[in-house]
Structure formats: structure tokens, C-alpha cells
TORBAKE-569563 format. One line per field, with one value per atom (N, C-alpha, C): residue number from 1; residue in one letter; chain; atom name; x negated, y negated, z. Coordinates in steps of 0.2 Angstrom, whole numbers, plus 5000, padded with zeros to 4 digits. Layout:
% TORBAKE-569563
seq = (NUM ...)
type = (a ...)
mol = (A ...)
atom = (CA ...)
x = (X ...)
y = (Y ...)
z = (Z ...)
//
This chain:
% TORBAKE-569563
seq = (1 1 1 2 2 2 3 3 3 4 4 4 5 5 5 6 6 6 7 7 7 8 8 8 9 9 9 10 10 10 11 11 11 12 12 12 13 13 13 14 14 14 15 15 15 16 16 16 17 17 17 18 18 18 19 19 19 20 20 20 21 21 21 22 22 22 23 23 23 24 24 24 25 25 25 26 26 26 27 27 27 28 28 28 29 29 29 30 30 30 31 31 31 32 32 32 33 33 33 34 34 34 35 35 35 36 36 36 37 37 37 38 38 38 39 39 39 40 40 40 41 41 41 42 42 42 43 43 43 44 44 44 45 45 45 46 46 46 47 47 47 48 48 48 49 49 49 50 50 50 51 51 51 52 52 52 53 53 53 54 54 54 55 55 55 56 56 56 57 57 57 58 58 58 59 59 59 60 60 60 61 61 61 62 62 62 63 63 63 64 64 64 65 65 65 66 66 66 67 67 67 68 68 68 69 69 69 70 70 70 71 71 71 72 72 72 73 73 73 74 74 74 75 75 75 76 76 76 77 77 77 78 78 78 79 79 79 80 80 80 81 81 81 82 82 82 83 83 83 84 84 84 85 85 85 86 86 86 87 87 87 88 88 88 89 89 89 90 90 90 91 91 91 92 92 92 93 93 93 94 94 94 95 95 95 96 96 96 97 97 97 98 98 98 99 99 99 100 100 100 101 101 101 102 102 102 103 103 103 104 104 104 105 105 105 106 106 106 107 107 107 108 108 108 109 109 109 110 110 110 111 111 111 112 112 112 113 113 113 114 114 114 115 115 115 116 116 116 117 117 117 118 118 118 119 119 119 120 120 120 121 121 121 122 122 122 123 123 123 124 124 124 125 125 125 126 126 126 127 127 127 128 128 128 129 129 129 130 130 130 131 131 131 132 132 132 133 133 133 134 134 134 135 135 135 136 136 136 137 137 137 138 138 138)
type = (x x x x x x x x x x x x x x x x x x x x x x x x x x x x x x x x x x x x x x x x x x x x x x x x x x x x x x x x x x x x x x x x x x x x x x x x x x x x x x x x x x x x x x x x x x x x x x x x x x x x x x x x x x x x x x x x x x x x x x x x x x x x x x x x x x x x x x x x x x x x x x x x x x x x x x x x x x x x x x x x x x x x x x x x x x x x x x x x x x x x x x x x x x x x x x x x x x x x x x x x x x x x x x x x x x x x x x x x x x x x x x x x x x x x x x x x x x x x x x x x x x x x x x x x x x x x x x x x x x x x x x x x x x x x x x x x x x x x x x x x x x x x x x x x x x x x x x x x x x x x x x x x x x x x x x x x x x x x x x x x x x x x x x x x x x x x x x x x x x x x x x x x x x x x x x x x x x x x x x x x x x x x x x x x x x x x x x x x x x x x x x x x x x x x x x x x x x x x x x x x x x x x x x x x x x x x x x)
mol = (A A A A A A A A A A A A A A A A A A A A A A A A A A A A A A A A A A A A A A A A A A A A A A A A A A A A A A A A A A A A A A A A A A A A A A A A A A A A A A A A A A A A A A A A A A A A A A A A A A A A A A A A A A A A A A A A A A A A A A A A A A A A A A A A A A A A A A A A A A A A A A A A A A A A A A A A A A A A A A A A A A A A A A A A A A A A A A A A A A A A A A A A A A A A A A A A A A A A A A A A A A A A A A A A A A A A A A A A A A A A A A A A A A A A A A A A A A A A A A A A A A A A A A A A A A A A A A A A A A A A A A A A A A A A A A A A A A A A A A A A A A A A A A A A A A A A A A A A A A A A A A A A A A A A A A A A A A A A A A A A A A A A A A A A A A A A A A A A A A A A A A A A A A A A A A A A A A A A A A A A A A A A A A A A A A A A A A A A A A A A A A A A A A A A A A A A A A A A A A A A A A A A A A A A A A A A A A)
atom = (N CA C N CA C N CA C N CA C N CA C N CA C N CA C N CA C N CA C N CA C N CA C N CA C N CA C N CA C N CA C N CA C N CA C N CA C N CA C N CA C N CA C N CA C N CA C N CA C N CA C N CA C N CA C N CA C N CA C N CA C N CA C N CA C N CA C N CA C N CA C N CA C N CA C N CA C N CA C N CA C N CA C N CA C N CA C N CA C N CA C N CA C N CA C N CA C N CA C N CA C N CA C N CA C N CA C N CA C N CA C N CA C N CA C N CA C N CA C N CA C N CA C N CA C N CA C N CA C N CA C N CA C N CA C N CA C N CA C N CA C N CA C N CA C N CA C N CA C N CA C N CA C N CA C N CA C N CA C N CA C N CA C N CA C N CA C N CA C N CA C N CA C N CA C N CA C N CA C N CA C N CA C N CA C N CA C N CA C N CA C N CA C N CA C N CA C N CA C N CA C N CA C N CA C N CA C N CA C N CA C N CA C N CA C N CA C N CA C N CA C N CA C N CA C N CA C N CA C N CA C N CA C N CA C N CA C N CA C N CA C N CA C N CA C N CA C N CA C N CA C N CA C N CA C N CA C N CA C N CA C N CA C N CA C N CA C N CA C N CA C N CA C N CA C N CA C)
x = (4867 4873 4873 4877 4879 4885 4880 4883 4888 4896 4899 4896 4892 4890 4885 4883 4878 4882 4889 4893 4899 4897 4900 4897 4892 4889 4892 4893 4895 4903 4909 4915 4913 4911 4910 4914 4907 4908 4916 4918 4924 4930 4929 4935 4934 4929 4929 4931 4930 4932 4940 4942 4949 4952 4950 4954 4952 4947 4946 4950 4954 4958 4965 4967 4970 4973 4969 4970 4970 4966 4968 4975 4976 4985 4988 4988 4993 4991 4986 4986 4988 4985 4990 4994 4999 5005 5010 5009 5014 5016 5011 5012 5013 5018 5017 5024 5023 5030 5038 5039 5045 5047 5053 5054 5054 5049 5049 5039 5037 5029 5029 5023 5018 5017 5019 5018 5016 5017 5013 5004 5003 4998 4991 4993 4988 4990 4985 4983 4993 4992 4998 5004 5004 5012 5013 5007 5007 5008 5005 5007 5014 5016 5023 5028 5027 5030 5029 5024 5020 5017 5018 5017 5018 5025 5029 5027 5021 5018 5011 5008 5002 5003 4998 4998 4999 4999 4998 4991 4986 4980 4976 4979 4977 4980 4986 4994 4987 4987 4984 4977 4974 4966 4968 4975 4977 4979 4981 4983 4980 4975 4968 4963 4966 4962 4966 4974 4977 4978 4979 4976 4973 4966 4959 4958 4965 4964 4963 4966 4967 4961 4959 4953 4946 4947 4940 4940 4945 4945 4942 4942 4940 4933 4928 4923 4920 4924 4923 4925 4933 4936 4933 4928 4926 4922 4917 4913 4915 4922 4927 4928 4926 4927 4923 4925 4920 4920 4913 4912 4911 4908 4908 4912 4917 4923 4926 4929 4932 4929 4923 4920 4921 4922 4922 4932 4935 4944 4945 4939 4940 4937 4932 4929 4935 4938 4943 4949 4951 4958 4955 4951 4950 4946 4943 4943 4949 4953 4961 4965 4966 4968 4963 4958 4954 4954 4957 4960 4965 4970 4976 4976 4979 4980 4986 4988 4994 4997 4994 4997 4999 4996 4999 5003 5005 5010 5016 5015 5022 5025 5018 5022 5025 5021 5024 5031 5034 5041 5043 5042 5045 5048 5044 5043 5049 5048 5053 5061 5062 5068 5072 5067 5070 5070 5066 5069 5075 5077 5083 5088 5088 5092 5094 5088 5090 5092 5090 5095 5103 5105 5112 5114 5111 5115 5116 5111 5111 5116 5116 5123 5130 5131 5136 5140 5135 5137 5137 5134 5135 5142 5144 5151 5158 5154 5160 5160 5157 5157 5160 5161 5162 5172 5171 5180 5182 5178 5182 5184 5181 5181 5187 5188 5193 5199 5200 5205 5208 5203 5205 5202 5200 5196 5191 5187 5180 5182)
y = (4834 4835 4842 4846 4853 4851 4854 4852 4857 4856 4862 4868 4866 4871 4878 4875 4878 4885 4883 4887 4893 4889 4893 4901 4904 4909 4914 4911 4913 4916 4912 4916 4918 4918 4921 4927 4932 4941 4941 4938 4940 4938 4934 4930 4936 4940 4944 4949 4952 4958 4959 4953 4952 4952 4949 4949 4956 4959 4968 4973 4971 4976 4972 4967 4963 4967 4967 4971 4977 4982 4987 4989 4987 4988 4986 4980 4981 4986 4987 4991 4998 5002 5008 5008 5003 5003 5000 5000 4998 4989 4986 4977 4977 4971 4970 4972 4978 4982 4982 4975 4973 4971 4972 4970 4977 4981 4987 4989 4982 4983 4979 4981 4978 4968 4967 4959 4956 4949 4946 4944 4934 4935 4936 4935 4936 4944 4944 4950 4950 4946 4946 4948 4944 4945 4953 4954 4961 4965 4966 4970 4968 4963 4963 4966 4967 4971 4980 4983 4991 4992 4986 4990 4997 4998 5005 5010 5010 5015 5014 5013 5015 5016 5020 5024 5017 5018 5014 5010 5013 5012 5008 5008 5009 5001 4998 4992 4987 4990 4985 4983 4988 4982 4976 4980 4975 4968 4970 4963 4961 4962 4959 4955 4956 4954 4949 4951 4945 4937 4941 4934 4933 4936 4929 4927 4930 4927 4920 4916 4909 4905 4907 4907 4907 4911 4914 4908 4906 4901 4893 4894 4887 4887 4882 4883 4885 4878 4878 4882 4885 4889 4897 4898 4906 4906 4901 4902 4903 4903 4904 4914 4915 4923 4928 4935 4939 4944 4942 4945 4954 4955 4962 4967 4964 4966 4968 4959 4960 4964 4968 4969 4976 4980 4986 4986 4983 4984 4984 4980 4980 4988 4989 4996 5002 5001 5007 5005 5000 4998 5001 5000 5000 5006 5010 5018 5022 5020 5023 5023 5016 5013 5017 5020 5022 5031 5033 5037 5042 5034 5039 5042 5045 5050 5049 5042 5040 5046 5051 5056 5060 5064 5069 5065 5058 5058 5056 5055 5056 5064 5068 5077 5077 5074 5076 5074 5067 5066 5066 5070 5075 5082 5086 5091 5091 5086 5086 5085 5080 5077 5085 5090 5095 5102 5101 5107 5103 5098 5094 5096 5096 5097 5107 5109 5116 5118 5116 5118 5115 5110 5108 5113 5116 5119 5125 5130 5134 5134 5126 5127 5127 5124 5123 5130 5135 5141 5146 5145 5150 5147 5143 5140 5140 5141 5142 5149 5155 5162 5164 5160 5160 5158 5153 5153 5156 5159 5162 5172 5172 5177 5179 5172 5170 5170 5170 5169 5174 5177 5186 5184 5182 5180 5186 5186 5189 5198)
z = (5043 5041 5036 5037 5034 5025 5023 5015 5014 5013 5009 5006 5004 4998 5000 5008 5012 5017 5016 5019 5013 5007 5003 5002 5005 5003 5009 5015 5020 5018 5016 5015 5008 5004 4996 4998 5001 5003 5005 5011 5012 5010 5006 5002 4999 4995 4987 4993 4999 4999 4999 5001 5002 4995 4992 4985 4980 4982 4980 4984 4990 4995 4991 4989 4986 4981 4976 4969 4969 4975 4975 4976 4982 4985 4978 4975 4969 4964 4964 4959 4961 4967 4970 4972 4974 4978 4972 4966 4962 4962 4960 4962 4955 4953 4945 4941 4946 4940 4942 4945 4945 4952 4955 4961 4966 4962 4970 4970 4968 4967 4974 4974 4978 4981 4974 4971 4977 4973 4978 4974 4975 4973 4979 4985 4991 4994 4996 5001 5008 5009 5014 5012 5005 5001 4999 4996 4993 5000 5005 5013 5014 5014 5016 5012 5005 5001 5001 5002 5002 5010 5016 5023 5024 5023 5023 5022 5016 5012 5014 5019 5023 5029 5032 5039 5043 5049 5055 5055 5055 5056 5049 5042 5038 5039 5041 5040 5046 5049 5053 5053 5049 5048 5042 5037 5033 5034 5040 5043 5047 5049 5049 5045 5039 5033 5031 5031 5030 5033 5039 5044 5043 5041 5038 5032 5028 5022 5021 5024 5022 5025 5032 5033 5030 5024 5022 5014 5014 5007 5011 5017 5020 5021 5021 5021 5028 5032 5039 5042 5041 5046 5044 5039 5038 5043 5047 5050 5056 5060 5063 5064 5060 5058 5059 5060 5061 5056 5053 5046 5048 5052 5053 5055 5058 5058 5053 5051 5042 5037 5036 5034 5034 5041 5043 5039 5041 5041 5033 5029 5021 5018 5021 5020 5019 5025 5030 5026 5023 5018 5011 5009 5002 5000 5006 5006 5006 5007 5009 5002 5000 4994 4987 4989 4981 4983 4989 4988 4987 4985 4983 4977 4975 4966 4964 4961 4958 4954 4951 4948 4952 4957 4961 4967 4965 4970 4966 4960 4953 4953 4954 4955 4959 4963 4972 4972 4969 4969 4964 4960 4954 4956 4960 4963 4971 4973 4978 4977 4968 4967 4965 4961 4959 4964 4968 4975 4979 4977 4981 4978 4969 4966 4967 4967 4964 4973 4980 4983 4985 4982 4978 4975 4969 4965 4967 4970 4975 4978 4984 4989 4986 4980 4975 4973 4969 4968 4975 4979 4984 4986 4988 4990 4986 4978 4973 4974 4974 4975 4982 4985 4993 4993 4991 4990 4983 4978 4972 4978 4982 4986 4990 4994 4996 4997 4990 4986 4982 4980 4978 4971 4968 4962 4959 4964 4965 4968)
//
């Protein structure tokens, strides 16, 4: 007879990777800070909130991972899983996620909100100069 406790060592690893691919996503995808994070306390809920904001390739090992989440908290049903897989798509997530740069993606749409305004105010003034001309103003 197989003791629980003999299969605990088997999901340990991929439970912990999953809850480190977990904590990443909230932590770089914005979880926590309201209703436009990440939230969520499993791997799944946080993907269902931040999918949008990962590649193709990146959403789909995620969700590979999420599928086995619940799996990998069962003693018996871990053994059901393929740790080398889940293991590569945790690497490939969480390479990804440790490479985003939270600050140069706050310039990056800092940077975009104000080229958006200055060609507004651009198109603004060219169009006031455009009918003050028009009109004999100018």
C-alpha cells in the first residue's frame, strides 16, 4: 500500500513552480491593485484577468499550467501529470514574466499618452490656423 506522504515529494516541485509562475504574473501583471490587476488567488484566475497581456505562446504554456493546477495539489492525481513538460512551460512562463521591466513599460505609456496628446494639439492648431485663414483673419 502507497502511503500519501510517499507521493507528496512528487507534486511538491510542481505545485511550488506553479504557485512561483502564480506570484510572478501578479506581481508583473499588476494583481492586487484593484480591479484592473491581475487578481486572483490561483494561477488560473490571475490568467483569466492579464491573458491579454502575454504573447500567444507565453498564454498557452499558462494554461497548461493552470489545467494542472488542481491536479498538482492531489496527491494521486499529480502522478497523472507530466512533470517534464510542466516543468519546461513553468521555465518558459516565468522566463518571460522575470523579464518584463515594470518601469520602462510606465515610460513606454507615458511616452505614448504624450505623442498622442502633442499630435492633438498639433492637429488642433493646424486646423485653427487653417480656418482663421479662411475667413480672412490670417
Amino acid at each position: 500500500m502507497t502511503d500519501v506522504t510517499d507521493t507528496a515529494h512528487l507534486s511538491a516541485p510542481i505545485a511550488l513552480r506553479i504557485a512561483e509562475v502564480s506570484a510572478l504574473m501578479r506581481a508583473k501583471l499588476g494583481a492586487g491593485s484593484g480591479r484592473l490587476g491581475a487578481g486572483g488567488g490561483t494561477l488560473a484566475a490571475a490568467l483569466r484577468r492579464a491573458s491579454h497581456r502575454l504573447p500567444r505562446r507565453i498564454r498557452g504554456q499558462a494554461r497548461l499550467l493552470a489545467r494542472a493546477e488542481e491536479k498538482a495539489r492531489h496527491p494521486k492525481l499529480c502522478l497523472t501529470l507530466d512533470a517534464v513538460a510542466l516543468g519546461r512551460a513553468a521555465d518558459e512562463v516565468a522566463g518571460y514574466l522575470k523579464s518584463i521591466d515594470l518601469a520602462d513599460r510606465r515610460k513606454g505609456w507615458w511616452l505614448g499618452m504624450l505623442g498622442g496628446l502633442a499630435f492633438n494639439v498639433l492637429a488642433f492648431v493646424t486646423l485653427l490656423v487653417v480656418i482663421l485663414r479662411w475667413r480672412g483673419f490670417l
